[in-house]
TORLUM-824393 format. One record per residue: x, y, z of N, C-alpha, C in turn; residue in one letter. Coordinates in steps of 0.001 Angstrom, whole numbers, padded with zeros to 6 digits, always signed. Layout:
% residues N
+---------+---------+---------+---------+---------+---------+---------+---------+---------+---+
:   neast :  nnorth :     nup :  caeast : canorth :    caup :   ceast :  cnorth :     cup : r :
+---------+---------+---------+---------+---------+---------+---------+---------+---------+---+
:       X :       Y :       Z :       X :       Y :       Z :       X :       Y :       Z : a :
...
+---------+---------+---------+---------+---------+---------+---------+---------+---------+---+
This chain:
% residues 173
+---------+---------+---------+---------+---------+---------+---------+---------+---------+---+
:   neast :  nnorth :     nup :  caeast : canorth :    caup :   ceast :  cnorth :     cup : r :
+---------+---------+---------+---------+---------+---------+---------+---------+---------+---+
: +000851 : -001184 : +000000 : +000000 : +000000 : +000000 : +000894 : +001245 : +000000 : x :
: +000744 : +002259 : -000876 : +001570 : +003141 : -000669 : +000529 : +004392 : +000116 : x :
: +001439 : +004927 : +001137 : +000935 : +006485 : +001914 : +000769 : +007214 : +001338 : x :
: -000679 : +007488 : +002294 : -001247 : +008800 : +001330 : -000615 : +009817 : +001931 : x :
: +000229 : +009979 : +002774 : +000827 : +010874 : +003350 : +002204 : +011246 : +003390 : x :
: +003076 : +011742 : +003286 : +003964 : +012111 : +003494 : +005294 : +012851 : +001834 : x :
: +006583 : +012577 : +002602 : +007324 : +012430 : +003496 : +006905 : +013602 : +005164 : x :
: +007088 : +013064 : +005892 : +007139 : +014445 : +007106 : +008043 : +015055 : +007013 : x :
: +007833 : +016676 : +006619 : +009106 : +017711 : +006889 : +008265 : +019059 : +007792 : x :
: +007481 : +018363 : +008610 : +007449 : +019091 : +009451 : +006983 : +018735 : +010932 : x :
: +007245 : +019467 : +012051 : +006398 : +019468 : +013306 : +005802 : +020311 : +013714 : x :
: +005070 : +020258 : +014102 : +004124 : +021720 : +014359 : +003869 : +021874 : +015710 : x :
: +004311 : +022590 : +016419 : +003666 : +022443 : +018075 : +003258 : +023792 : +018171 : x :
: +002137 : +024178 : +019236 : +001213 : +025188 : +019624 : +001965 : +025325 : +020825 : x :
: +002360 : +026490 : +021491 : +002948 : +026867 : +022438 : +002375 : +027940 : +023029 : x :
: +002187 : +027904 : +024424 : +001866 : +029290 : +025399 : +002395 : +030783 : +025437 : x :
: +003881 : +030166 : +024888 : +004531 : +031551 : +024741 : +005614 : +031730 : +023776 : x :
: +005065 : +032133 : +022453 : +006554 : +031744 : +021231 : +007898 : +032390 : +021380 : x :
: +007752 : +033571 : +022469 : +009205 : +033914 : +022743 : +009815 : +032875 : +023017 : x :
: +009182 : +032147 : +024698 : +010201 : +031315 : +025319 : +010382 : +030124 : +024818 : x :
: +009351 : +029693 : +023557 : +009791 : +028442 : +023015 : +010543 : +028453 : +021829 : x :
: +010987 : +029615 : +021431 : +012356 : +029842 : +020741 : +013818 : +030059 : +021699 : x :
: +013600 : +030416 : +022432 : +014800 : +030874 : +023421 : +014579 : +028743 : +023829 : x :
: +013684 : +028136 : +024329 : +014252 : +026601 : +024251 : +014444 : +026109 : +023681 : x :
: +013875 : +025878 : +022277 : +014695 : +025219 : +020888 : +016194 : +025941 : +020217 : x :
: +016413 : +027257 : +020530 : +017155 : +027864 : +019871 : +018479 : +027560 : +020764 : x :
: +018543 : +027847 : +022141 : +019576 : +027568 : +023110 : +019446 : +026206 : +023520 : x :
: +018728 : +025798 : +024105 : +018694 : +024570 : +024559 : +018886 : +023574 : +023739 : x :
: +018387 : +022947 : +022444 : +018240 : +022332 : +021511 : +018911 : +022232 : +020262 : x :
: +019660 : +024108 : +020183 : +020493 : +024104 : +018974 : +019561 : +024298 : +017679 : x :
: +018554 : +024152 : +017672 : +017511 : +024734 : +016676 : +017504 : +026277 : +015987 : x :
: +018079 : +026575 : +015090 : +017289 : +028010 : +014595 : +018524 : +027875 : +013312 : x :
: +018136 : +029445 : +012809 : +017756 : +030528 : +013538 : +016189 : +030059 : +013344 : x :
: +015399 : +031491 : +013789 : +013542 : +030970 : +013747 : +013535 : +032275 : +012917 : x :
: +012708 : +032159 : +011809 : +011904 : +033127 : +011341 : +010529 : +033342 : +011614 : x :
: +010521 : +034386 : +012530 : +009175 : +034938 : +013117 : +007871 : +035477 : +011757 : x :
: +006835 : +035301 : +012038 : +005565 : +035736 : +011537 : +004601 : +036228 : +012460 : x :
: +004588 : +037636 : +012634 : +003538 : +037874 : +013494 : +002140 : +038433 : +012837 : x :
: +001143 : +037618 : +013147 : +000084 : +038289 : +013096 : -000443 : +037937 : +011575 : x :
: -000329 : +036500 : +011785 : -000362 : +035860 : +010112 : -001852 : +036621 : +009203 : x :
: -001989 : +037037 : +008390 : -002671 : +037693 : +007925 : -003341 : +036755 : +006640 : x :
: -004604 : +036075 : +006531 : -005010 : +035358 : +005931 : -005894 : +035769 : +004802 : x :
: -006185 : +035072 : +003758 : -006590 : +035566 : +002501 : -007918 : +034928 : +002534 : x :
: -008597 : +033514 : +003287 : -009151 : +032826 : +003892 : -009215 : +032084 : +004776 : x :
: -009668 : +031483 : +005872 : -009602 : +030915 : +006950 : -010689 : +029772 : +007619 : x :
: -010990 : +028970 : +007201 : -012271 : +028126 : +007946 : -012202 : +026725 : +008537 : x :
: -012938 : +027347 : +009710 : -012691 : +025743 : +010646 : -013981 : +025438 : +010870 : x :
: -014157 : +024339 : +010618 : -015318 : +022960 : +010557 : -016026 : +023806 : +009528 : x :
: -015833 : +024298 : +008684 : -016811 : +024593 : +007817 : -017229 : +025969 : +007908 : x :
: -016714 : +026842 : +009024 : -017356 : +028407 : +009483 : -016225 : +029650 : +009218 : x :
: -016134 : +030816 : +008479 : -015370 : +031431 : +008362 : -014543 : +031442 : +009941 : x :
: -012828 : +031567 : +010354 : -012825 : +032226 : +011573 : -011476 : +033124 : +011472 : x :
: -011598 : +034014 : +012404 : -010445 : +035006 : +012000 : -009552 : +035305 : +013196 : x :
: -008593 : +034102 : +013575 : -007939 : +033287 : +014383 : -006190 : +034008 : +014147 : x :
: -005642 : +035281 : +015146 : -005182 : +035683 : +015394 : -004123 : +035227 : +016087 : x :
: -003109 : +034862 : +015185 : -001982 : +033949 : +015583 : -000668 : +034158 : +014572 : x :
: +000896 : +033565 : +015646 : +002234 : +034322 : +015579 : +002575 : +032867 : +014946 : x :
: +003740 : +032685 : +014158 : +004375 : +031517 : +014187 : +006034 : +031817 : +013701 : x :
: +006797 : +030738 : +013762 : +008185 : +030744 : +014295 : +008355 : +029435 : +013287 : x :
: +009801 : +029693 : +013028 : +009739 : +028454 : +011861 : +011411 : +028707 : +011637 : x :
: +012268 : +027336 : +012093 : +013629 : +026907 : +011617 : +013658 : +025224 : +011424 : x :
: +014875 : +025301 : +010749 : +014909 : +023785 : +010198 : +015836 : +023320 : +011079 : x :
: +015499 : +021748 : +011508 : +016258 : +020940 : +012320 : +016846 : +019597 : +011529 : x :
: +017679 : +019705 : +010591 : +017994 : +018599 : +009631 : +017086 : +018944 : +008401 : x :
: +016563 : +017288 : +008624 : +015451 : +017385 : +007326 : +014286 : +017863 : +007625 : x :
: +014179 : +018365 : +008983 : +012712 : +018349 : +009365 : +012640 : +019804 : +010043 : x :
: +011783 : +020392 : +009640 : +010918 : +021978 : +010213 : +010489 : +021851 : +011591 : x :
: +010542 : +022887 : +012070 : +009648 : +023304 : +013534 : +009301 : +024546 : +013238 : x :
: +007885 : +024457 : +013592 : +006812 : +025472 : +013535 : +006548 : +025437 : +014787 : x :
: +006719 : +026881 : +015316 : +005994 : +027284 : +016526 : +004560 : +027961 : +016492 : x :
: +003899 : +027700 : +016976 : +002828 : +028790 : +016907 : +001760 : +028874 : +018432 : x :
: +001932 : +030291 : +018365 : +000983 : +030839 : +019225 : -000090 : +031518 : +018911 : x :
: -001303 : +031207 : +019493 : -002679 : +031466 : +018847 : -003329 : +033070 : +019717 : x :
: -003720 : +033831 : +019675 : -003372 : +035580 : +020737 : -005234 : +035259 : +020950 : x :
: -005700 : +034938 : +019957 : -007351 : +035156 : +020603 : -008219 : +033590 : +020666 : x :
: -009231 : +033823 : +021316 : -009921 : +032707 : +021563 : -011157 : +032756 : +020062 : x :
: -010898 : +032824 : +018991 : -011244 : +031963 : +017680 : -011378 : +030816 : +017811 : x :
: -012485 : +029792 : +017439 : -012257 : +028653 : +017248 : -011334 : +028288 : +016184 : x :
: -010604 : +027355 : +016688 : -009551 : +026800 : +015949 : -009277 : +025296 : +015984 : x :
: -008081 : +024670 : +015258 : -007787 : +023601 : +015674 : -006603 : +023962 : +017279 : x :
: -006090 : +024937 : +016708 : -005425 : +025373 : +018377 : -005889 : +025459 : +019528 : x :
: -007022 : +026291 : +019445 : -007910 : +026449 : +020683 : -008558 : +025127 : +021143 : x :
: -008616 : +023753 : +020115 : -008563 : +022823 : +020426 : -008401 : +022071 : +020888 : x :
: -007361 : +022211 : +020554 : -005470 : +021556 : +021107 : -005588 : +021041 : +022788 : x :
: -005759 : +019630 : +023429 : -005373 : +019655 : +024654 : -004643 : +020072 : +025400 : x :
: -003885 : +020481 : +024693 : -002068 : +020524 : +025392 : -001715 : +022662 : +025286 : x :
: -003068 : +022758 : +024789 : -002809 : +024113 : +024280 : -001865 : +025187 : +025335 : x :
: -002117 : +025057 : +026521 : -001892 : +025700 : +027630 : -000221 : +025570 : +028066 : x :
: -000067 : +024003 : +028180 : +000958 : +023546 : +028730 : +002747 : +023698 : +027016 : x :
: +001524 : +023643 : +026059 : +002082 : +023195 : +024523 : +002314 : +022107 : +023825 : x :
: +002653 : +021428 : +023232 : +003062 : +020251 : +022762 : +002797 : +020123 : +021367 : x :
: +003041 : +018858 : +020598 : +003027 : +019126 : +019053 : +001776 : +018387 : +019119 : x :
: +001287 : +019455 : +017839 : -000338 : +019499 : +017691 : -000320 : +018689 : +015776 : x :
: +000578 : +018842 : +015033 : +000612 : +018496 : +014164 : +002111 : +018281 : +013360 : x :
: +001760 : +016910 : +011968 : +002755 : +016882 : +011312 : +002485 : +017227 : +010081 : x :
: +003281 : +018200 : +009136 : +002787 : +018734 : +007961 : +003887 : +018158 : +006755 : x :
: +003096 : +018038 : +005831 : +003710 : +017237 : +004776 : +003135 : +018168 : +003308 : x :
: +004107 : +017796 : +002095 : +004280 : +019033 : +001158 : +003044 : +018051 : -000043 : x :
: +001797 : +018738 : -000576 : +001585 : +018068 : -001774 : +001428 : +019114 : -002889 : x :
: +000914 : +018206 : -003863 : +001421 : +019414 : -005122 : -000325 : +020249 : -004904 : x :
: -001567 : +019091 : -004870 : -002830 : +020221 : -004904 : -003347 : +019564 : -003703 : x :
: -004020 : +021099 : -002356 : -004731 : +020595 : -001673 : -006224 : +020056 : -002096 : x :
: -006722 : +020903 : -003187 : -008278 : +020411 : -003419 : -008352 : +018459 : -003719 : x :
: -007136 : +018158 : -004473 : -007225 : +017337 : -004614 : -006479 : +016043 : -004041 : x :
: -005698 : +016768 : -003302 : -005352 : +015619 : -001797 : -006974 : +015124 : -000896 : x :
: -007439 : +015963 : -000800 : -008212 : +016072 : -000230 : -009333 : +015254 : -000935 : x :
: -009786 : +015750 : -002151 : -010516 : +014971 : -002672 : -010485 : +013372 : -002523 : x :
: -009149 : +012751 : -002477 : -008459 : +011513 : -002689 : -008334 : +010967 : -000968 : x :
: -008586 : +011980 : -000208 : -008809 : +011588 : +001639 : -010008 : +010965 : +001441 : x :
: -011237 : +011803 : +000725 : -012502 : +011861 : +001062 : -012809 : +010288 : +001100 : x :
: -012287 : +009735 : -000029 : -012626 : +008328 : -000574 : -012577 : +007362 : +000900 : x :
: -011239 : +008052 : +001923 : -010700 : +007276 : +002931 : -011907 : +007678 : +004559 : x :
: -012406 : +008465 : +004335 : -013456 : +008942 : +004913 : -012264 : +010137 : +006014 : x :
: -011452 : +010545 : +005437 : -010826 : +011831 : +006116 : -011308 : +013085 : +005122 : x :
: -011534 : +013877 : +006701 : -011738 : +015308 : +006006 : -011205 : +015961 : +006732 : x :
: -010817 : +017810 : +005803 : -010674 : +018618 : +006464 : -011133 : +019195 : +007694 : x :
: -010388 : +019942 : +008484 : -011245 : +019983 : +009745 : -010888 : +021767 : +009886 : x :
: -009595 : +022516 : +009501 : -009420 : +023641 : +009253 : -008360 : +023774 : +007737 : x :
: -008743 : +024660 : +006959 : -008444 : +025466 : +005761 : -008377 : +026665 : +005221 : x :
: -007448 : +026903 : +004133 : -007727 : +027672 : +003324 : -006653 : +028321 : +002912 : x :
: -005928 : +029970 : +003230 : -004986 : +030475 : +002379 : -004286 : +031641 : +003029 : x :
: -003167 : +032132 : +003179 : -002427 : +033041 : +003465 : -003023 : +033968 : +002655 : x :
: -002261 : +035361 : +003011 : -003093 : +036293 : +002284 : -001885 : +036429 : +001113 : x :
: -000922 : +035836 : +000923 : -000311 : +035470 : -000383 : -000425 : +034489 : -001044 : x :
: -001371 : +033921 : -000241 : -001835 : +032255 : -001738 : -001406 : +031175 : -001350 : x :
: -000714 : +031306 : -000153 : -000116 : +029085 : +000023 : -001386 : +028726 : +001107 : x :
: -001846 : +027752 : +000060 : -002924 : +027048 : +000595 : -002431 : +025896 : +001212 : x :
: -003678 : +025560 : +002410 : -002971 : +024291 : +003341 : -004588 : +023712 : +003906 : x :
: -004500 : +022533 : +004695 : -005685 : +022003 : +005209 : -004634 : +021059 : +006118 : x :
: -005509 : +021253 : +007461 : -005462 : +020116 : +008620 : -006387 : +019370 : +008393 : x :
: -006006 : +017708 : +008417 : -007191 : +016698 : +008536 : -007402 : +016078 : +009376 : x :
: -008688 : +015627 : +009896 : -009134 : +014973 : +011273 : -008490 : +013601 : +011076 : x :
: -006694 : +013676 : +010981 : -006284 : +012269 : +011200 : -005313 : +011633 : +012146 : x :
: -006246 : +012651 : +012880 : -005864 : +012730 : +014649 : -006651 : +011721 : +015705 : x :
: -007562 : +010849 : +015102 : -008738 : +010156 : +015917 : -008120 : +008991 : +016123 : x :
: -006996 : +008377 : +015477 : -007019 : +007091 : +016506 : -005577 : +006361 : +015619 : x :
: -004795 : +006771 : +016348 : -004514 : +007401 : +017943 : -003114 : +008581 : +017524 : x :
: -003005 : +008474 : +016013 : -001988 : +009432 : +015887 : -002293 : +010736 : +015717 : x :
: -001471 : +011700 : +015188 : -001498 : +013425 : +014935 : -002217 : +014150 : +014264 : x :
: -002352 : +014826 : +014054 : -002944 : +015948 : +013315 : -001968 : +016048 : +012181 : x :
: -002571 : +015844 : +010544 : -001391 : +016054 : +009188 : -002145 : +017358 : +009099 : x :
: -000940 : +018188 : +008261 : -001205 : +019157 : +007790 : -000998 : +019451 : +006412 : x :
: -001590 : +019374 : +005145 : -001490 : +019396 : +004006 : -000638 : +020713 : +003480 : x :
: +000406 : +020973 : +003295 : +000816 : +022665 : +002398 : +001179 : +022226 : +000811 : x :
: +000596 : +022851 : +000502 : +000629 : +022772 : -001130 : +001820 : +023853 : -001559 : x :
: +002604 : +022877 : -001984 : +003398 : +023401 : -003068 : +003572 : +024415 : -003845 : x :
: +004637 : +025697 : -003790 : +004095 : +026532 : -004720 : +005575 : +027463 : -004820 : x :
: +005564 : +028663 : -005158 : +006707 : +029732 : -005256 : +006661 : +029954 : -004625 : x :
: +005694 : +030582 : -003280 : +005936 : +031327 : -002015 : +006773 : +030617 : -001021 : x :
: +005856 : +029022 : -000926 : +006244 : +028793 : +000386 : +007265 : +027517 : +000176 : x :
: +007346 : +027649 : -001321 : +008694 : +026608 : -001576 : +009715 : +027900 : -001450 : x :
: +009868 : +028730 : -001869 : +011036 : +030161 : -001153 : +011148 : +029824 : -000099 : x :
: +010024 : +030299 : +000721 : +010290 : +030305 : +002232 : +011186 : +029234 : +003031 : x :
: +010735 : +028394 : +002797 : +011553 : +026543 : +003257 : +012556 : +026789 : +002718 : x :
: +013182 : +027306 : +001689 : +014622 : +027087 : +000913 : +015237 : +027868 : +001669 : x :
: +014675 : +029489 : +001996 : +015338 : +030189 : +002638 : +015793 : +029637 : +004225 : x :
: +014684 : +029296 : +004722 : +014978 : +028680 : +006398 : +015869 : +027468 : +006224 : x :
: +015723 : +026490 : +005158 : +016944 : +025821 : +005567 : +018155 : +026246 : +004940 : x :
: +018466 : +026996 : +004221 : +019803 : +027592 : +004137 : +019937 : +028581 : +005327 : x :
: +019695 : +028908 : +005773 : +020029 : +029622 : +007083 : +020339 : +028631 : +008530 : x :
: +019886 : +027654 : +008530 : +020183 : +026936 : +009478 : +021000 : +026104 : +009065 : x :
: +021670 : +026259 : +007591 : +023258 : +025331 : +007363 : +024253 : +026172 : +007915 : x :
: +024880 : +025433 : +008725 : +026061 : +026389 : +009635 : +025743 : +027426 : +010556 : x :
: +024484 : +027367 : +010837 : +024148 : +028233 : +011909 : +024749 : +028192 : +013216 : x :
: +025298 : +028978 : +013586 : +026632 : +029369 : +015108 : +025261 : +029739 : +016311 : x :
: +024634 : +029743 : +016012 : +023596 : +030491 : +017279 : +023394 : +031695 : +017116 : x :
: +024329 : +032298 : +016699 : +023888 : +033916 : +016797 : +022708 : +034090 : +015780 : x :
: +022239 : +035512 : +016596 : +020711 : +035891 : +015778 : +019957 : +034901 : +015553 : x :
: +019717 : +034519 : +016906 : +018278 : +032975 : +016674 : +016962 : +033494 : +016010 : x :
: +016678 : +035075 : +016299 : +015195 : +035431 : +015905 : +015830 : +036151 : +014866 : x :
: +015121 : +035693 : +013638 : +014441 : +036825 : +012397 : +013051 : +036796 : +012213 : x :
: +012859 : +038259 : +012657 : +011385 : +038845 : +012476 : +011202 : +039201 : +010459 : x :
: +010085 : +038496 : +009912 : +009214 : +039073 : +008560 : +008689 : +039354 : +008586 : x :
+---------+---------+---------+---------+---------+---------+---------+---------+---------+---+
């Protein structure tokens, strides 16, 4: 059987406070640098099906082959964050994996009886979907579709974390 999922090049954890969980991956862990996003600004946004306008920071360096996404969520929006058991304390809420189209990843879940559970688009166009394939007993995937923006972005963060000395763990965009 081949996976409908992957490779994983990412982790995603929801954190209480994205300062201090860069200052622990970045010092403690050797992780960064992090490129900060505050105040992600969306082009669309919907969870379970309802527009929501879910006011949230995220943090993003490469650890090898694999990404860490921080994110902190600032308002009580329903979300998959506000979700999140662990929301308070933090922990990883999801693993995100690269396809070429979400409509039609998705389409090709449906058959499996997975669906989206939150979607939609940056306010520059990289579309993504979380799927409810969190029920038993593993994670939350996160679909990002492929594209110029956010294939830049990844190229840029992991060339920055080749040979990274520690210094300047935070870059703010």
């Amino acid at each position: 059987m081949v996976p409908e999922f992957g490779p994983v090049m990412q982790l995603g954890f929801v954190v209480p406070d994205l300062e201090a969980a860069i200052v622990h991956w970045s010092s403690r862990v050797g992780v960064g640098p992090f490129f900060v996003m505050q105040h992600i600004k969306w082009g669309e946004l919907l969870f379970r099906g309802q527009p929501s306008d879910v006011d949230m920071s995220v943090a993003v360096a490469q650890w090898g082959e694999v990404q860490v996404e921080l994110i902190q969520q600032w308002n009580e929006s329903p979300s998959i964050y506000t979700e999140f058991p662990l929301r308070r304390q933090g922990g990883l809420q999801h693993l995100g994996v690269m396809t070429d189209s979400v409509p039609e990843h998705l389409s090709r879940l449906k058959a499996r009886g997975i669906e989206p559970v939150q979607w939609g688009a940056t306010s520059n166009g990289v579309r993504f979907a979380y799927v409810d394939s969190d029920f038993h007993p593993g994670g939350m995937i996160e679909l990002i579709e492929s594209g110029r923006a956010i294939n830049g972005f990844f190229k840029m963060v992991r060339e920055a974390a080749q040979g990274w000395d520690g210094s300047d763990p935070v870059r703010r965009l």
